[in-house]
C-alpha positions as CSV (number, residue, x, y, z in Angstrom):
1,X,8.7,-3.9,21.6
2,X,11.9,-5.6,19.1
3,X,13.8,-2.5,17.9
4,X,14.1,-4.4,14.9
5,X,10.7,-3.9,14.1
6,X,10.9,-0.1,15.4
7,X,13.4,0.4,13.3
8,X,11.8,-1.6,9.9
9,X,8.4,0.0,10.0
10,X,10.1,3.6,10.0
11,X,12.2,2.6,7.4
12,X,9.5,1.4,5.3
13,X,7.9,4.3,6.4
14,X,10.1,7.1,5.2
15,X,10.4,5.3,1.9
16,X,7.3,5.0,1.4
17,X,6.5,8.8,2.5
18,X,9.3,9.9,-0.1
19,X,8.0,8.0,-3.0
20,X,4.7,9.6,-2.6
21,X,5.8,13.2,-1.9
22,X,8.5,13.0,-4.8
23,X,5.8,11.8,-7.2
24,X,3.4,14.7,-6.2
25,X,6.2,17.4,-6.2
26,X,7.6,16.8,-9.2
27,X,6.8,18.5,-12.7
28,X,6.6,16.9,-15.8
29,X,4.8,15.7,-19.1
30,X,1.6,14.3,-19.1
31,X,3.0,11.1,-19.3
32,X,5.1,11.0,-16.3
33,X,1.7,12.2,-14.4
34,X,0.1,8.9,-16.3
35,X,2.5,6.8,-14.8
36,X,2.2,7.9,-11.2
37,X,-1.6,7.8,-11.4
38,X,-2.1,4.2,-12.5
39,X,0.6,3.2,-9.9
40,X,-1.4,5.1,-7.5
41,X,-4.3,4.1,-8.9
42,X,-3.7,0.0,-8.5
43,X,-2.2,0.7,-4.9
44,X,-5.6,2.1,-4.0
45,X,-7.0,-0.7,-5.1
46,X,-4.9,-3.3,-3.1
47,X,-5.8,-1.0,0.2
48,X,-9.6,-1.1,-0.7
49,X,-9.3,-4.7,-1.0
50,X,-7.8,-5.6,1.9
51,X,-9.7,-3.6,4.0
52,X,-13.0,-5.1,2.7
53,X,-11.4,-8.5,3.4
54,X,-11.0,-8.0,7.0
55,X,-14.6,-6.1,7.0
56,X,-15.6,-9.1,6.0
57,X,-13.7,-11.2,8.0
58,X,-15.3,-9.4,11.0
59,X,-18.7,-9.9,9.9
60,X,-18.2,-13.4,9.2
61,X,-17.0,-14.3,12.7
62,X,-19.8,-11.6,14.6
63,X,-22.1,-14.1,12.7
64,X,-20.2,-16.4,14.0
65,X,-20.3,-15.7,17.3
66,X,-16.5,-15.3,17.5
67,X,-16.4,-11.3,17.5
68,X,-13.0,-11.3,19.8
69,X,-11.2,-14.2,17.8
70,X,-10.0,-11.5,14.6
71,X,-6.8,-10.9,14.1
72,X,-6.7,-8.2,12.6
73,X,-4.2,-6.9,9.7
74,X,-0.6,-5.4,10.9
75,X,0.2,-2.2,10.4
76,X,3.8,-3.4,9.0
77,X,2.2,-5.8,6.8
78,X,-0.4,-4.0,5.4
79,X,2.2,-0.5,4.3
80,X,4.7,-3.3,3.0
81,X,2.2,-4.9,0.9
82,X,1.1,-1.3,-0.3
83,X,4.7,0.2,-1.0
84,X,6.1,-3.1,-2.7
85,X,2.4,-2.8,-5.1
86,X,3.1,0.6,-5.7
87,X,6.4,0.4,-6.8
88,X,5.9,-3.1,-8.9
89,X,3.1,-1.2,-10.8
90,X,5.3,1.8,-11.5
91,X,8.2,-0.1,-12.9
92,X,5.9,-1.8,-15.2
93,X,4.3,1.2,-16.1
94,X,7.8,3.4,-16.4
95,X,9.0,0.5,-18.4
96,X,6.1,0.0,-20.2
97,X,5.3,4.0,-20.7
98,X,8.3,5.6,-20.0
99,X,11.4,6.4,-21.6
């Protein structure tokens, strides 16, 4: 496997697991617990939409007759898609709620 790779999905990795655990740990207004919830909230939403699209992507080609022809989504992809949601969404909402 490219080490460059390796080395990009653990990055990603690690900042995505300290944006979510510094979010959690952290104690503050009600506002601050706003933020981080509708930032987690539209994330969610990007995950649950992109696994129904390859659900249905799956069906579609069973139908199909072409069950061994997906894809698939890649794990790199799909956690770099979800961090760069995450944060965009809580910048607007820190900017847009926030101080």
């Amino acid at each position: 496997m490219d080490y460059v790779k390796v080395v990009y999905s653990v990055i990603i990795l690690l900042i995505g697991l300290f944006i979510f655990i510094t979010s959690m740990i952290q104690k503050g207004d009600e506002r601050k617990r706003f933020i981080y919830s509708k930032a987690q909230s539209y994330a969610f939403i990007v995950v649950f939409g992109m696994l129904l699209l390859e659900v249905a992507q799956n069906i579609f080609l069973t139908i199909q007759g072409n069950s061994n022809q997906g894809i698939g989504i890649s794990p790199i992809a799909f956690l770099s898609v979800v961090s760069i949601i995450y944060v965009f969404t809580f910048l607007i909402y820190r900017k847009k709620y926030g101080d």
